[in-house]
N, C-alpha and C positions, 0 to 999 in steps of 0.2 A: 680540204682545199689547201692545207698546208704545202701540199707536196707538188703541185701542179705549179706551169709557169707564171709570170705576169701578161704573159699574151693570154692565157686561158681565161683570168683571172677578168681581165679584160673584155675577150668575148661574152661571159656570164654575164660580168653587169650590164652591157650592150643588149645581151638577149630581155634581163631583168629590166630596165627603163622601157623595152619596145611592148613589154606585156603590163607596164604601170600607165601606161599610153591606153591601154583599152582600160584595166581596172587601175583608177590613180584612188582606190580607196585599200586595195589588196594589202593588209599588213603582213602578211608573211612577204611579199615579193617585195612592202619596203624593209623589213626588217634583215631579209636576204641583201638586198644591196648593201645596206648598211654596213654590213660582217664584210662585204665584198671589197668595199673600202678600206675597213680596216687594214685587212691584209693586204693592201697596198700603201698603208699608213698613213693615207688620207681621211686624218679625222675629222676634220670639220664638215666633208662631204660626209661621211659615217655616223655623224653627232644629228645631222639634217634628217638623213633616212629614218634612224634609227628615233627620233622625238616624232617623226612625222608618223611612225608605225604605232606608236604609245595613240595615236589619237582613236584610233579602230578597236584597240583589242583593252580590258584589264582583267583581272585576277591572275589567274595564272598561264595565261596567253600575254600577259605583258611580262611574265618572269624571265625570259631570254633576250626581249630589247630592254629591259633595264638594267641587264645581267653586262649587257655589252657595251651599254651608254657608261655605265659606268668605268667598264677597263680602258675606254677611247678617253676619257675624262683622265684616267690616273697616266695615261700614255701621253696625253696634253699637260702631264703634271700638275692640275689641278686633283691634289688627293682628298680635300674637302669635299668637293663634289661627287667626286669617286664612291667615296664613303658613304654618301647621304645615299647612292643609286641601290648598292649593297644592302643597305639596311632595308629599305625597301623593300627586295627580293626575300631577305628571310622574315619579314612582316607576313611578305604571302605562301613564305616556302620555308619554312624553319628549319628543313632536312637538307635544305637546296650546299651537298658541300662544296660546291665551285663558291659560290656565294662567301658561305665562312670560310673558306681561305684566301680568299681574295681580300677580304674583310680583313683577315688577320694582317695580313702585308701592309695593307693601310696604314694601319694602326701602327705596325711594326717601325715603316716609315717614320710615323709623325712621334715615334720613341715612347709608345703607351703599350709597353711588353704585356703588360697584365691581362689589357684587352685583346692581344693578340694569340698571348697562349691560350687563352679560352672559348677562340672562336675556333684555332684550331685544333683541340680537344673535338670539340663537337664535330669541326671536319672530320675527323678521323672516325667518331661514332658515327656518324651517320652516312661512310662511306662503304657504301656494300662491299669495295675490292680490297680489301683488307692487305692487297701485298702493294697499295699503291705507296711510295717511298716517299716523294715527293711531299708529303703532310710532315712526315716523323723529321724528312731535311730542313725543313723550315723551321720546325718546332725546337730543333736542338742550337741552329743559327741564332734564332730569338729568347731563347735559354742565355746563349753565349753572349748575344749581346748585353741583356740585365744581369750580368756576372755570373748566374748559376751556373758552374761548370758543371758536377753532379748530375743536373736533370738534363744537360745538353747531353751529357754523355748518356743518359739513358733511354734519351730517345735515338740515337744512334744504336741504340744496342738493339732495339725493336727492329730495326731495319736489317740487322745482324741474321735475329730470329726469323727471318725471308729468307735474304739470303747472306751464309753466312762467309763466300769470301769475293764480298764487296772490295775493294781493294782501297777506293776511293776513301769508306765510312772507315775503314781501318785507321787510315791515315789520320781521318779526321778525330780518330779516339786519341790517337799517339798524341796529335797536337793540344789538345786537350789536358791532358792528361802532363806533359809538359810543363803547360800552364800552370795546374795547380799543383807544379813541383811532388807530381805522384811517380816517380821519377823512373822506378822497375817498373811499374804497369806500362808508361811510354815505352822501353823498352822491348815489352813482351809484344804489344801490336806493333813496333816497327819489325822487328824479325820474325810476326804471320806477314805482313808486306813484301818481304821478301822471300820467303818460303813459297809465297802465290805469283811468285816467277814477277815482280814490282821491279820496271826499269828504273823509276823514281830516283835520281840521286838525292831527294829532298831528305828522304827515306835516313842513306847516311850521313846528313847533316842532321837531323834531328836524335838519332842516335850517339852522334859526335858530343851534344847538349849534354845529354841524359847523364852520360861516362862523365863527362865536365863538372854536373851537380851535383854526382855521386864521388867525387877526387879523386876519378881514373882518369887522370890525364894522358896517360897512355893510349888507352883508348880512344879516348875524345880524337888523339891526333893519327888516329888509325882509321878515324871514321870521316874525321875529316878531308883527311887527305883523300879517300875512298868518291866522299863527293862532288870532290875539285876534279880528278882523274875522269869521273863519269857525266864528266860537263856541267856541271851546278858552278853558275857565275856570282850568287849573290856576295854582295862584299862582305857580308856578315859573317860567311864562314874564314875568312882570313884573319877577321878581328880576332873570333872565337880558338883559332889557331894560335894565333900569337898568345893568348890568356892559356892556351893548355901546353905552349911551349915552356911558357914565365914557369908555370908550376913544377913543370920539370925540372928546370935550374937550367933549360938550354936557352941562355940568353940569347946567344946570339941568334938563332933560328926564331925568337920569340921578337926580337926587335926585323929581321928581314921579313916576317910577314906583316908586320904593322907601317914596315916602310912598303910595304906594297899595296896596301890600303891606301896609304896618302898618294901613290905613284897613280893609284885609279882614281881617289876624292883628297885631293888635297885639301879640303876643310874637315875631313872628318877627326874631331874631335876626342873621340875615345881611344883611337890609336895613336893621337898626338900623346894625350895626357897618360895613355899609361907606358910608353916608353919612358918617359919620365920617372912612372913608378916604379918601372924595372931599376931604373939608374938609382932612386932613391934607396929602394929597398935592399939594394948589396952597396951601399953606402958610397954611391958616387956623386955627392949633392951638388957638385959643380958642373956635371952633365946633366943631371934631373934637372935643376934650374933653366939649364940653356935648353933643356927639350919643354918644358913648361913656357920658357919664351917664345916657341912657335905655336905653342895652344893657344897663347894669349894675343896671338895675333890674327890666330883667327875668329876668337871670339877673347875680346878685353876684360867681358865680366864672366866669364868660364869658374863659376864659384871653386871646381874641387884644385883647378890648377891656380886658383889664388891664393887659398890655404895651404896648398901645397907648398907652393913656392916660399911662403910666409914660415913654414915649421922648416924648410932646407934652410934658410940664411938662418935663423935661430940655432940649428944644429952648428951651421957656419961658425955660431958666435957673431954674425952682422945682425943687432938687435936693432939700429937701426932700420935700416931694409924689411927687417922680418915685422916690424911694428907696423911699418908704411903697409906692407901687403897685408896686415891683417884687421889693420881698419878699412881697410877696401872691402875685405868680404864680409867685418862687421854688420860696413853701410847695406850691404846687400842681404844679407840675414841676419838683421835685429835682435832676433829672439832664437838665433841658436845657441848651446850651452856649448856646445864643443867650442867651435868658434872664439866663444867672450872667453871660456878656458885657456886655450891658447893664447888671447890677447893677454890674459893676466901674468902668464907665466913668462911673456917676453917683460912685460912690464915690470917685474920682477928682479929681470936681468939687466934690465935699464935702471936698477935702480930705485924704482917709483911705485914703492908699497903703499902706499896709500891709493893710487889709480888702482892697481894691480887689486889693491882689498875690496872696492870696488866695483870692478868684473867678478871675482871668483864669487863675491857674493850673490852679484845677478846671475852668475850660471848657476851658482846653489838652490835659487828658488828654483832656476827654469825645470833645473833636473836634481832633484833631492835625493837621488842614491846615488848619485856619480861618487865614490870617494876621493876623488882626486882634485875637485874643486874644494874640500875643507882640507886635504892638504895645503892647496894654493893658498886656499886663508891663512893655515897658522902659518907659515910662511911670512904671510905679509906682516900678520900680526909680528913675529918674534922679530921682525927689520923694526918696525918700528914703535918695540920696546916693551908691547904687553903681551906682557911673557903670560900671564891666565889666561887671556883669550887664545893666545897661540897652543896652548896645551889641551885647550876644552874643542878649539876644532880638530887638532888632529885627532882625539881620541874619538868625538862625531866619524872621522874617515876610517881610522880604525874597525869602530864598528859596525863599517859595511862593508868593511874587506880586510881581513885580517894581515893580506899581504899586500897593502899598500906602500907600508914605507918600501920595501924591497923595490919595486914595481917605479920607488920614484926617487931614489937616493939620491942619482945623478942632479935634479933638482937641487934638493936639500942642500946637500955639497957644496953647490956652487952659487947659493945664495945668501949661506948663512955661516957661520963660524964657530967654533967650538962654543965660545964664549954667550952665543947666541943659544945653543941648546942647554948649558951650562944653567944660565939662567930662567931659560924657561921650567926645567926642572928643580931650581929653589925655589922659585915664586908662581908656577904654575897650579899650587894648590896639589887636592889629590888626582887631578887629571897632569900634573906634571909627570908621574910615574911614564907616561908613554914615549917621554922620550930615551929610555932605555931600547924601548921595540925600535927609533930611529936610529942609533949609536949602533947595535945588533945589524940594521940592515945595511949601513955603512960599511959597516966592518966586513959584512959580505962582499960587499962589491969589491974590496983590495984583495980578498981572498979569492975573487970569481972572474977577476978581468977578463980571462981569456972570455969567457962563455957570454960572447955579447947578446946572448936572448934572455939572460936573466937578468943583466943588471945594464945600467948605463943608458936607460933611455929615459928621457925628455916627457915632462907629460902632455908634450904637444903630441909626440908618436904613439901615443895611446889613446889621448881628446879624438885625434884623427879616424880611429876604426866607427867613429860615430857618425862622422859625413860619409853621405853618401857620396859616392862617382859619376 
């Protein structure tokens, strides 16, 4: 009946009421009406026929109007009801697999995955057409949705074992496969996708990923471009562009597609705040800032562009500035370690060891193998004068990273004085010996300026790889 018109559709039940006129007891000609409505999508006339036909028939002459009261019920979005009709049907037909997959959907619905994969388990056994696809689609959906990606994917791969150049389930392995950063396998089904003649640009935008997780940015932006060329509109692959232009060192091609982003979504976000990061990251902190000031306008508490902007005035040396924005993102994440890190090390610069000893401590519990929060302490401590304590944390940072002082000299330097190291190594006890390993990694830095990746940074530019984006 699928296939016929709504006039057809319409003479049937015409002909169906004139013959309930002579038998008004006939349950197959109300349970026929009732079907006849559905497919006009009049449920409530279908809900009538379909209850009025349960009063003639049960056992398994009621398994088809219960089978059908129920999908008008889940179609009325009552999936409570739905369910109960369902259950019903495999009380008198345990085999019945319309039943258990409809059951499953239910379930699936109302987010009880567990009951859903096991109804359609049974669907699948108890389904004599063994190439029917439509069970093992669903199964790998409701897989996906309770995080299994593994078993989504291997129910997809059954459907495979049918037939195996499905173009669609391909796609859906790649995507999958994406997901759990299996990053060559998404590759390898995106190009059988196109091997099976796949118009898909999705195809090379999901490809463009793959090269992007694996640091071929080259590629990424050969596949990208690939998907923009064959009509693929989503904004996402611009974003994704611009992040595989940054990696290349082609700023400026990495900033015009991010400005092309905001030309289609001027609130979007990620391409505000990582122009920013391009600016920051080749050390242009007074354009990072002013592109951070457009993030923040369009969202005020944008946590990564308030820290961000918080470590750019700090490099500035505006420790003012950098203190204001970093009690901002304090207020907004309490109990992160990067974060109170950063706050300590401005507070530092301000001067205010004692505040400062009090952050780097809280980050210390939050996160007890950062080395660079018992840097920030002996720091504090050697400003204000306990030279043991300051020698017993650093040697704590010491050893959890051998190359910490190196890592954080620029720090050190510019908070503390000869005379400060000086004394922490007379009176630092036997953990005073460690301020030799800091004097050493000083000395590097004069010997290393040019090589700005090894020395001269901030441990707010290092706190920082801990926030997320």
């Amino acid at each position: 009946m699928q296939s016929i018109s709504r006039q057809q559709i319409n003479k049937i039940i015409e002909d169906l009421q004139n013959k309930l006129k002579q038998e008004p007891e006939n349950a197959m000609y109300l349970h026929d009406l009732g079907v006849a409505y559905m497919h006009l999508q009049e449920w409530d006339k279908a809900l009538d026929s379909l209850t009025e036909s349960l009063q003639y028939v049960n056992g398994k002459e009621a398994v088809s109007s219960l089978y059908h009261r129920g999908t008008a019920y889940a179609e009325q979005g009552d999936i409570d009801k739905a369910i109960k009709e369902w259950k019903q049907v495999i009380r008198i037909d345990e085999h019945n697999v319309f039943a258990h997959y409809s059951l499953a959907k239910g379930y699936a619905f109302k987010k009880l995955y567990d009951a859903a994969i096991m109804h359609l388990k049974k669907a699948d056994r108890y389904n004599p057409n063994r190439s029917l696809k439509l069970i093992h689609q669903t199964l790998a959906r409701v897989y996906t949705l309770k995080g299994n990606y593994q078993e989504a994917i291997k129910a997809l791969h059954k459907i495979l074992d049918i037939d195996k150049e499905d173009i669609k389930v391909l796609h859906e392995i790649s995507m999958l496969y994406l997901h759990i950063n299996e990053l060559n396998k998404a590759l390898n089904y995106c190009k059988k996708e196109l091997k099976l003649g796949s118009e898909d640009p999705s195809v090379y935008y999901n490809m463009g990923l793959a090269h992007l997780g694996l640091n071929k940015a080259n590629k990424a932006i050969e596949n990208f471009e690939k998907a923009l060329v064959n009509g693929l509109t989503d904004i996402n692959i611009r974003v994704n562009l611009g992040e595989a232009y940054a990696r290349e060192g082609k700023i400026d091609e990495a900033i015009r597609a991010w400005e092309q982003v905001l030309a289609i979504d001027p609130k979007n976000l990620y391409a505000s705040y990582n122009i920013g990061m391009l600016f920051y990251d080749h050390g242009l902190y007074e354009r990072a800032i002013k592109a951070w000031d457009k993030t923040l306008k369009i969202d005020p508490s944008y946590l990564p562009a308030v820290v961000s902007t918080g470590s750019a005035y700090l490099v500035l040396g505006s420790y003012d500035l950098a203190e204001q924005y970093m009690l901002k993102a304090r207020e907004q994440a309490p109990e992160n370690p990067a974060i109170i890190g950063n706050l300590a090390e401005i507070l530092l610069m301000l001067k205010k060891p004692q505040e400062a000893l009090e952050q780097a401590h809280i980050a210390a519990r939050l996160q007890q193998t950062n080395p660079l929060v018992f840097v920030l302490s002996g720091c504090a401590y050697a400003m204000l004068e306990q030279w043991e304590q300051a020698a017993i944390a650093w040697q704590q940072g010491y050893d959890i990273d051998e190359n910490v002082f190196t890592l954080t000299n620029t720090l050190i330097t510019k908070c503390l004085t000869q005379k400060h190291l000086n004394n922490v190594m007379k009176n630092g006890g036997e953990e005073g010996s460690v301020v030799n390993l800091i004097k050493v990694a000083i000395e590097s830095e004069s010997k290393n300026k040019k090589n700005k990746e090894k020395t001269g940074k901030g441990v707010s530019e290092i706190l920082n790889k801990f926030i997320k984006r």
